[in-house]
MDTraj code that builds the backbone (N, CA, C; nanometers):
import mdtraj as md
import numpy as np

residues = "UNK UNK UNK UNK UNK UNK UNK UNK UNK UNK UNK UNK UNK UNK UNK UNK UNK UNK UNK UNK UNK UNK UNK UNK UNK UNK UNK UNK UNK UNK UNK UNK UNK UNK UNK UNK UNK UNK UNK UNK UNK UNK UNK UNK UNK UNK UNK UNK UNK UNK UNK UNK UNK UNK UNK UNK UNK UNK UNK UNK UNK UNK UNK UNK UNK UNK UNK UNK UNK UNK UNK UNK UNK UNK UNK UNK UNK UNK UNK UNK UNK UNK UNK UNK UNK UNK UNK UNK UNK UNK UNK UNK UNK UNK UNK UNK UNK UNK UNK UNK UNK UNK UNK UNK UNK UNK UNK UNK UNK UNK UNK UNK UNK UNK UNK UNK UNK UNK UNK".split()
xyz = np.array([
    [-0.2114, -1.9625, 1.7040],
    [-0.1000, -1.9067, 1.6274],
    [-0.0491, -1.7812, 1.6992],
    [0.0826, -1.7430, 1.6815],
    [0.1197, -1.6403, 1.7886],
    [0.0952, -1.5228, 1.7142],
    [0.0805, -1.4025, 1.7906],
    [0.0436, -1.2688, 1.7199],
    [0.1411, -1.2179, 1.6083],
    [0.2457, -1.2901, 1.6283],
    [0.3588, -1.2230, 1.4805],
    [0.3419, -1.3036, 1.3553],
    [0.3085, -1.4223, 1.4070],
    [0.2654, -1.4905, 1.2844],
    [0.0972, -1.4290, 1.2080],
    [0.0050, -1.3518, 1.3099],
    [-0.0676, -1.3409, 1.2651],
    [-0.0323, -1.2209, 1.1818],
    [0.0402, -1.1328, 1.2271],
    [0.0758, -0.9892, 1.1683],
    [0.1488, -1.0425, 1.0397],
    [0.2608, -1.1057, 1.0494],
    [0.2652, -1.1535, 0.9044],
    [0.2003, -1.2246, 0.8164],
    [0.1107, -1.2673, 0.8216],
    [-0.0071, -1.3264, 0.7180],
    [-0.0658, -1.1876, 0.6961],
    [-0.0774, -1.1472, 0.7905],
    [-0.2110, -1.0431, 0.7287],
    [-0.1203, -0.9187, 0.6562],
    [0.0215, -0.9289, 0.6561],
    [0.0801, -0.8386, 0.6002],
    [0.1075, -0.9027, 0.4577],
    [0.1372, -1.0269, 0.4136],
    [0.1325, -1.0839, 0.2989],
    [0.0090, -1.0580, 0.2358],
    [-0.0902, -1.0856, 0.2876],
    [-0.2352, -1.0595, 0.2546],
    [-0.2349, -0.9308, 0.1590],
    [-0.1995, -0.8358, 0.2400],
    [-0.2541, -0.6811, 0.2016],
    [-0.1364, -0.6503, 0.0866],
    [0.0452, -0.7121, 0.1301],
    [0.0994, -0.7103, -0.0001],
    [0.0789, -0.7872, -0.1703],
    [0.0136, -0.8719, -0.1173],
    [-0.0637, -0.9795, -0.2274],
    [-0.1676, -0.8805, -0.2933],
    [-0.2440, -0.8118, -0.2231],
    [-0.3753, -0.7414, -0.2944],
    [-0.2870, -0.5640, -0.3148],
    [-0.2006, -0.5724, -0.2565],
    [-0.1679, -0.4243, -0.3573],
    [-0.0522, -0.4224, -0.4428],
    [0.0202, -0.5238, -0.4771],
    [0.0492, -0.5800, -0.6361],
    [-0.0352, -0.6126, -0.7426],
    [-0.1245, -0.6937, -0.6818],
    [-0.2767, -0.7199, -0.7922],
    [-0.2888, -0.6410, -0.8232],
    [-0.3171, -0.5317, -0.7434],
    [-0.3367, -0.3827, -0.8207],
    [-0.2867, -0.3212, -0.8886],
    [-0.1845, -0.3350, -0.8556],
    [-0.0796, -0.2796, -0.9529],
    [0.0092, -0.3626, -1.0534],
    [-0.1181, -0.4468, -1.0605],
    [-0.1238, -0.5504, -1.2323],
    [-0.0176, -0.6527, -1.2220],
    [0.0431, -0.6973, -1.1065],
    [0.0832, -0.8334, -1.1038],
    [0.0106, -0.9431, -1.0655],
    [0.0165, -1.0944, -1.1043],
    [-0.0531, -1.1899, -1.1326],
    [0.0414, -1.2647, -0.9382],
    [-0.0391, -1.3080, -0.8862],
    [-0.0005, -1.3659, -0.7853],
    [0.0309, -1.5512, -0.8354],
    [0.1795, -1.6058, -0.7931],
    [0.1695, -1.6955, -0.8991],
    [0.1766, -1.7916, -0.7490],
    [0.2432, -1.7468, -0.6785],
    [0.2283, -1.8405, -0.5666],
    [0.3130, -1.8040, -0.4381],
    [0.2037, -1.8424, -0.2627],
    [0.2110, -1.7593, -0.1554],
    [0.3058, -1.8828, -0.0914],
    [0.3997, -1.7649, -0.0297],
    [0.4724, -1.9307, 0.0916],
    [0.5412, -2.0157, 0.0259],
    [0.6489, -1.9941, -0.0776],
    [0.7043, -2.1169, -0.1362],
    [0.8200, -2.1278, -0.0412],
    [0.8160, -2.2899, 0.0145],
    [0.9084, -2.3281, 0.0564],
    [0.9991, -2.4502, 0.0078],
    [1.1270, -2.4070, 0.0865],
    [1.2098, -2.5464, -0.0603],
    [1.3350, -2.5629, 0.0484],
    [1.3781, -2.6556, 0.1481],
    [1.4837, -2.6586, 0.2256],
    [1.4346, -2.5992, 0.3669],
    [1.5227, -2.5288, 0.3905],
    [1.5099, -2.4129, 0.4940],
    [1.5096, -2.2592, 0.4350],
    [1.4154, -2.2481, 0.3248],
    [1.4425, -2.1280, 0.2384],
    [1.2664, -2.0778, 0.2545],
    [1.2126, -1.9971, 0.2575],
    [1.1198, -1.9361, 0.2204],
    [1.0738, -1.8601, 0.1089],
    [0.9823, -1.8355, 0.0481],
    [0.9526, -1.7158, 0.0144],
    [0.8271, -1.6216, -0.0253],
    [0.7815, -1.5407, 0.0495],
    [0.6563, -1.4766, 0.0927],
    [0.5697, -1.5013, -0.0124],
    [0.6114, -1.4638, -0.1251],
    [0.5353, -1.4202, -0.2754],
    [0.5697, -1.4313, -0.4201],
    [0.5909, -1.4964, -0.4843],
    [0.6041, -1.5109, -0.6009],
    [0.5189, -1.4838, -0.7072],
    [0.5405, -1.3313, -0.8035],
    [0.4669, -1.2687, -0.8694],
    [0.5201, -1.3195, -0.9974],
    [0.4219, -1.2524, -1.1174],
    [0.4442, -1.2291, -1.2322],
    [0.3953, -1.1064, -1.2888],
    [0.4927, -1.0575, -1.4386],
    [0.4065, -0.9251, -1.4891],
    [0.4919, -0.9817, -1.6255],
    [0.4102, -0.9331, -1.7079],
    [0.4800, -1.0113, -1.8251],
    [0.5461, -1.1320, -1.8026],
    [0.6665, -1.0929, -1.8325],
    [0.7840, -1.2163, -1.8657],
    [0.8883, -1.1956, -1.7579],
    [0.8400, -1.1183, -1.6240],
    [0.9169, -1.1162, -1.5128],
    [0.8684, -1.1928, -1.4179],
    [0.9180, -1.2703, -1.3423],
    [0.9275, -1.3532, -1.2299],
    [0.9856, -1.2733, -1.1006],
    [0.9080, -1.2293, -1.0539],
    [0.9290, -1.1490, -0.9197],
    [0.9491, -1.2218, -0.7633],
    [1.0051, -1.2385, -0.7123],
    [1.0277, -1.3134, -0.5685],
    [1.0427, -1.1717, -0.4589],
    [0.9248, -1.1772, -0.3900],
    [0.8867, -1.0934, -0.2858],
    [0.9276, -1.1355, -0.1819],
    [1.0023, -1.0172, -0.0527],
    [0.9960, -1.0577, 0.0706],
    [0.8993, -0.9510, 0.1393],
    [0.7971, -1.0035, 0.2205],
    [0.7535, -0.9154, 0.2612],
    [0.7667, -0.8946, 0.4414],
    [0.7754, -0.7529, 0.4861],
    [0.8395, -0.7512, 0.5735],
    [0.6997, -0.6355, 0.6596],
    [0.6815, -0.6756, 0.7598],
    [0.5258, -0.5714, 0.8202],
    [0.6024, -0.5239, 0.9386],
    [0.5420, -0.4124, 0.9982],
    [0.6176, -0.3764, 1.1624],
    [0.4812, -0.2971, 1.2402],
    [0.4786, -0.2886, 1.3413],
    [0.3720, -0.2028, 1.3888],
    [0.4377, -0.0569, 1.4312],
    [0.5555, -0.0319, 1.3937],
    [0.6529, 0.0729, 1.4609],
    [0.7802, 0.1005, 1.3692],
    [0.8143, 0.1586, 1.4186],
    [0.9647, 0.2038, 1.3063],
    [1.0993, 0.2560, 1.4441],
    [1.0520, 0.2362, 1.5881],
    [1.1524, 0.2359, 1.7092],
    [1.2712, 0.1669, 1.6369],
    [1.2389, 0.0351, 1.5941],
    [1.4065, -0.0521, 1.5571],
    [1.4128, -0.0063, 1.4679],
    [1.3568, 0.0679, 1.3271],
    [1.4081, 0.0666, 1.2036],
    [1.2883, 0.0276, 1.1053],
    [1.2982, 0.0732, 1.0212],
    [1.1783, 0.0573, 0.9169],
    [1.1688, -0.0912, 0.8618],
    [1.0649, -0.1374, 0.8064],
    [1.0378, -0.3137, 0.7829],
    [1.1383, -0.3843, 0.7204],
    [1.1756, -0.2971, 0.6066],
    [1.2932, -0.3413, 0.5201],
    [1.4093, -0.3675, 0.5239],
    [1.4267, -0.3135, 0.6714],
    [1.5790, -0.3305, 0.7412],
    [1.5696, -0.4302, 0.7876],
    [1.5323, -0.5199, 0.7995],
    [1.5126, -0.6219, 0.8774],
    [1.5446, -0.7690, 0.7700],
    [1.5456, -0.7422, 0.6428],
    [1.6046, -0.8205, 0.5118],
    [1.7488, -0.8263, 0.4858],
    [1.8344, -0.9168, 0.5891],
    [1.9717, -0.9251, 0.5769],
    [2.0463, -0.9771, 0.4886],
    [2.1221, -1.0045, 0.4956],
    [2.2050, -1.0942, 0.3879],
    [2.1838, -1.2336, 0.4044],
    [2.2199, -1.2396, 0.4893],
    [2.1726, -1.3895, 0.5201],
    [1.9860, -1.4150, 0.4565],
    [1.8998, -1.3180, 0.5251],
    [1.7914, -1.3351, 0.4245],
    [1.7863, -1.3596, 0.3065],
    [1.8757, -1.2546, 0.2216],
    [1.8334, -1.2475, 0.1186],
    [1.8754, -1.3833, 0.0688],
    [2.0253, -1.4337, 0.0605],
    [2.0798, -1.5420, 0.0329],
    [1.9974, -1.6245, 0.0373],
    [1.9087, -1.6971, 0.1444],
    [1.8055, -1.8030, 0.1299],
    [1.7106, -1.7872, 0.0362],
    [1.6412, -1.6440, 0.0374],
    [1.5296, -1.6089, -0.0443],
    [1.5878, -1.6493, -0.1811],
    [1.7390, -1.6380, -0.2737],
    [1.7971, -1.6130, -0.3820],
    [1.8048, -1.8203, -0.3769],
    [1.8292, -1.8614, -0.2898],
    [1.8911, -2.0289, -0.3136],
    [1.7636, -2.0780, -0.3440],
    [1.6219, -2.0155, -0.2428],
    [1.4918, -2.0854, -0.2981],
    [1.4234, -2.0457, -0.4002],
    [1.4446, -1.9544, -0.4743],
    [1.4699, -1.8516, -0.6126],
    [1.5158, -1.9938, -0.7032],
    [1.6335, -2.0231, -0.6715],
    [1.7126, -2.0710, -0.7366],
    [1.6337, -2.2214, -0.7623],
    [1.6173, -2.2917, -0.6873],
    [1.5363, -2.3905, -0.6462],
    [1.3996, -2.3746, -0.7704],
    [1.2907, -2.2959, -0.7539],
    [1.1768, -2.2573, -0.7725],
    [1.2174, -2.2438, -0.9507],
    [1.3277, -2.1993, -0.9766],
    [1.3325, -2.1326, -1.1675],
    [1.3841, -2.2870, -1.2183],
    [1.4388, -2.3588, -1.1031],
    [1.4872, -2.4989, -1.2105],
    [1.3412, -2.6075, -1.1966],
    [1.2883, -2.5810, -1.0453],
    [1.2175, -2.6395, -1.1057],
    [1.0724, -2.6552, -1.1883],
    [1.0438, -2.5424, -1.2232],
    [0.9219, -2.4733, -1.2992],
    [1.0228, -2.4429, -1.4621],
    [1.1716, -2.4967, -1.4959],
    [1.2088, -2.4304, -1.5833],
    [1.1979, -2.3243, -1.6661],
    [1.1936, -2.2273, -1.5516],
    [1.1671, -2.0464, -1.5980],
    [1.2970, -2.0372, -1.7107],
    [1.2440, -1.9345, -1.7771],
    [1.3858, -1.8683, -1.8756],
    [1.3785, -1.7401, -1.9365],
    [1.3044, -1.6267, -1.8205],
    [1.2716, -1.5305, -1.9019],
    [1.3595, -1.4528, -1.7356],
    [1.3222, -1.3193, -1.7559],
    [1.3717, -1.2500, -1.6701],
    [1.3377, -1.2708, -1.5064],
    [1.4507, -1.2875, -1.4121],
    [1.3685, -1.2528, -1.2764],
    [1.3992, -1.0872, -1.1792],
    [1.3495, -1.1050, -1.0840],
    [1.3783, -0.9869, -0.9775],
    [1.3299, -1.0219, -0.8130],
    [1.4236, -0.9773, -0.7648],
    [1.3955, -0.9703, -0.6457],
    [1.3225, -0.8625, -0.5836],
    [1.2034, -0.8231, -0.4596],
    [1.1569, -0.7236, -0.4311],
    [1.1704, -0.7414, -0.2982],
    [1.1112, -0.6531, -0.2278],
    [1.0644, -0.6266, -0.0831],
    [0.9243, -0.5201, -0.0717],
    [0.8058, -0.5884, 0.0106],
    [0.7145, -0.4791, 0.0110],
    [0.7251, -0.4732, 0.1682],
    [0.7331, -0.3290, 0.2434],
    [0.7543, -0.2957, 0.3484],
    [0.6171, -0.2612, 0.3743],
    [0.5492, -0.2735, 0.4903],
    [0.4530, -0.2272, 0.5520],
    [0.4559, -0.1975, 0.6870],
    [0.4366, -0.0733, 0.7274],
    [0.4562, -0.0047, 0.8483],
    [0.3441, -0.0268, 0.9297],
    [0.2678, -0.0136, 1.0248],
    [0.1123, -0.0395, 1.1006],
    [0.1759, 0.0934, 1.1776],
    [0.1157, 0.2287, 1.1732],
    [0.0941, 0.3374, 1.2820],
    [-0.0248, 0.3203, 1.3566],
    [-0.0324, 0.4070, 1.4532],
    [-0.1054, 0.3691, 1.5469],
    [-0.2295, 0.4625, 1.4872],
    [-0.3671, 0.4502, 1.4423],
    [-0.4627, 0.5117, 1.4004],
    [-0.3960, 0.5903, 1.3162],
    [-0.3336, 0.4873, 1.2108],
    [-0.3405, 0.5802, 1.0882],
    [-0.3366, 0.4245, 0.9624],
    [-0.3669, 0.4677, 0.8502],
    [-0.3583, 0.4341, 0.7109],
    [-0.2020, 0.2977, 0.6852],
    [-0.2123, 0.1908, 0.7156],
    [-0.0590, 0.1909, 0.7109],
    [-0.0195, 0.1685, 0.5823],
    [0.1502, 0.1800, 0.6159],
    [0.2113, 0.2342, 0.4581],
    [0.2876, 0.1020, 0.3995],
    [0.2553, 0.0955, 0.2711],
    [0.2790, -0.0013, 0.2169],
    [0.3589, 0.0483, 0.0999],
    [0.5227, 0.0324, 0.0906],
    [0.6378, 0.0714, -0.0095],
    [0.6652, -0.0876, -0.0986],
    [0.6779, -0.0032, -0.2261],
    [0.7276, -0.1533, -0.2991],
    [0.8461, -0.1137, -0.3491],
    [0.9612, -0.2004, -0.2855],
    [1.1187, -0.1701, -0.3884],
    [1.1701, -0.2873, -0.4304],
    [1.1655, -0.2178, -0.5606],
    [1.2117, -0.3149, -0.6530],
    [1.3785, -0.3298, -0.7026],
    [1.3779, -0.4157, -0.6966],
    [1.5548, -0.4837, -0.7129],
    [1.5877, -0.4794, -0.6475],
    [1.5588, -0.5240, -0.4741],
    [1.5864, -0.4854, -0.3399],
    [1.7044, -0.5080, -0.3081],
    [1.7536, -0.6307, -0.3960],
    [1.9076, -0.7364, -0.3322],
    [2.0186, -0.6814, -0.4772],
    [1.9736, -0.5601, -0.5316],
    [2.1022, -0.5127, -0.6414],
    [2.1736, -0.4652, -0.5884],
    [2.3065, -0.4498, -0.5603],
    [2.4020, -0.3797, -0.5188],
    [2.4950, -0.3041, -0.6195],
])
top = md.Topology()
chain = top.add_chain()
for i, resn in enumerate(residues, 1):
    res = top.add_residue(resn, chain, resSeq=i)
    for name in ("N", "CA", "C"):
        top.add_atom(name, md.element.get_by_symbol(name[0]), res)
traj = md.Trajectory(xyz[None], top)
């Protein structure tokens, strides 16, 4: 497997276990539907959360989250779309992004923003 694929698993990984923590229910990793992805699909109550998660070892190009375009998001929202008809959800959803930075010998940083795709 190539090293970016490994960096992104292991960045889903660590975003998967620090939502748990912060009391969301992991409902399901990797949903795919078309040519659509999507990293993470949480729950907390009666919210349906659709995560993109985005890892970097650097912030030279720009921090992780910049990297979630429109065009991203649009797929992430069509396999959203996909995923609520066919589980017939009917309670609230949201879109997120958890950014994770990798510094070099340090702690890396893990941001959660929520309603990432509101304008």
């Amino acid at each position: 497997m190539a090293a970016h694929n490994d960096l992104g698993n292991w960045g889903e990984d660590q975003a998967a276990a620090f939502l748990v923590q912060k009391g969301f229910e992991i409902v399901e990793k990797n949903y795919r539907k078309s040519h659509s992805e999507i990293d993470l699909i949480v729950k907390k109550d009666k919210m349906l959360i659709f995560v993109e998660v985005k890892t970097r070892t650097g912030s030279k190009f720009g921090m992780p989250e910049e990297f979630v375009n429109v065009t991203k998001a649009r797929l992430i929202m069509r396999a959203a779309e996909n995923y609520i008809f066919d589980k017939d959800w009917h309670y609230d959803i949201r879109f997120d992004i958890v950014s994770i930075l990798i510094q070099p010998s340090e702690k890396p940083e893990i941001y959660h923003i929520e309603d990432a795709f509101c304008k």
